[in-house]
N, C-alpha and C positions, 0 to 999 in steps of 0.2 A: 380414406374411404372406410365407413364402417360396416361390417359385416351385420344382419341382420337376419334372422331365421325365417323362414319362410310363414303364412300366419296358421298354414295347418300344425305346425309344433309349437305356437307358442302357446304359453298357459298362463291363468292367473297366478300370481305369486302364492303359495301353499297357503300365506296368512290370509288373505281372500277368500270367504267362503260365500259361496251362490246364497240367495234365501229360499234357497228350497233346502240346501244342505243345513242352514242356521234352522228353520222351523221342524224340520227331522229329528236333529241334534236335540230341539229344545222338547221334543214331546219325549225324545228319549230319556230325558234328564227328567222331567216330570215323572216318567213311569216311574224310573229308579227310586225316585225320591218316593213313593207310593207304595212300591214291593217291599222298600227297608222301613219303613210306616210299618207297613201290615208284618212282616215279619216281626219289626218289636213286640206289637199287639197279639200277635197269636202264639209267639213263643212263652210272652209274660200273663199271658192268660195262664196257661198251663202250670207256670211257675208259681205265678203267685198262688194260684188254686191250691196246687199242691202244698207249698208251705206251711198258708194258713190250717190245712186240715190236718198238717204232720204226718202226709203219706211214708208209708216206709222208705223209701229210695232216698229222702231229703236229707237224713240221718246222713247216709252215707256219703251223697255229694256236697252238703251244705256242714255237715258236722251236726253236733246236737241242739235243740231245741235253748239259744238263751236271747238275750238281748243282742246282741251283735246279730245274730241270724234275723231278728225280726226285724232291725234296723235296715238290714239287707233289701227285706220286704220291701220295706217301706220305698227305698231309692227304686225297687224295680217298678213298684205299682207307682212311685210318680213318672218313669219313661215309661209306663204301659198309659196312663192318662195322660201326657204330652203328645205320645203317637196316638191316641186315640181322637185327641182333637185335633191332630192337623186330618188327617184324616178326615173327618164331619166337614171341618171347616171347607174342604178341597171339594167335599162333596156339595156345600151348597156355594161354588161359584167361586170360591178363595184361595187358589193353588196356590199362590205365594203366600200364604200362611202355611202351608206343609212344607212350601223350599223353607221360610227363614227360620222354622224349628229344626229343622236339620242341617242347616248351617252349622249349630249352636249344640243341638244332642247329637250328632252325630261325631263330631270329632271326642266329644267330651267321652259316649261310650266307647270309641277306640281307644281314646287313653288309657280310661280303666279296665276294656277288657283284655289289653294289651300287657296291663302290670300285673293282670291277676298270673300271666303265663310264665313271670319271674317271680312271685311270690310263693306261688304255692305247684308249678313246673306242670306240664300239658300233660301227666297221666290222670288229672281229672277230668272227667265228664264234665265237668262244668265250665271247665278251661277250653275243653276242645270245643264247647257249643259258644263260647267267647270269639274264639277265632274263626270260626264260621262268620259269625255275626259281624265281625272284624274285615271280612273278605269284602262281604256285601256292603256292608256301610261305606268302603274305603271305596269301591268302583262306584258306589253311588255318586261318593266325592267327586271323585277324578271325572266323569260323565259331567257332573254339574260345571263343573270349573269349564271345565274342555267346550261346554256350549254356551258360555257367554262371549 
């Protein structure tokens, strides 16, 4: 004779999720993917601004003005135009063009803003605002995954 729990304690097995819980999850995964959008976008505005005009602080976090720093630019102004169009794109009706660019730039800036923290060690400014950026993109990940 097998024993059987009564039906007010049973529950669905944990991998079972309702679809109220899957269309929650998924709008959650959209925001996230939107906030780390727009955080690349309004961090890299600021950066790139500042660069190109050689504000004084650049000096300091970036080092001096040569070719390697403007190269710099460059990779940050193409993730500030990759986030700026999934973005557009999300906004006229194309959400999954902001998830599958962040599929693809999102792991890629953890990576490097990951090795900038062994390269050159987190008493930089520039380090520390990596790892920030590093925090948000990573839970963005983990949201994403977690709601398919």
């Amino acid at each position: 004779m097998a024993f059987t729990l009564p039906a007010a304690y049973q529950h669905e097995p944990l991998t079972k999720r309702s679809k109220l819980d899957q269309t929650e999850m998924q709008h959650t995964s959209i925001s996230m993917v939107y906030i780390s959008h727009a955080a690349n976008v309004l961090i890299l505005i600021a950066v790139c601004t500042a660069m190109w005009r050689a504000d004084a602080g650049m000096e300091i976090a970036f080092g001096p003005d040569s070719p390697a720093r403007r190269i710099l630019a460059c990779v940050y102004f193409a993730i500030l135009l990759a986030s700026l169009y999934a973005l557009i794109r999300a906004g006229f009706g194309a959400p999954q063009i902001a998830v599958q660019i962040a599929m693809v730039l999102f792991p890629f800036q953890i990576t490097y803003k990951l090795a900038t923290a062994f390269a050159v060690g987190i008493d930089n400014p520039v380090v520390v605002t990596n790892l920030a950026v590093v925090a948000l993109h990573t839970v963005t990940l983990i949201v994403m995954l977690r709601s398919t």
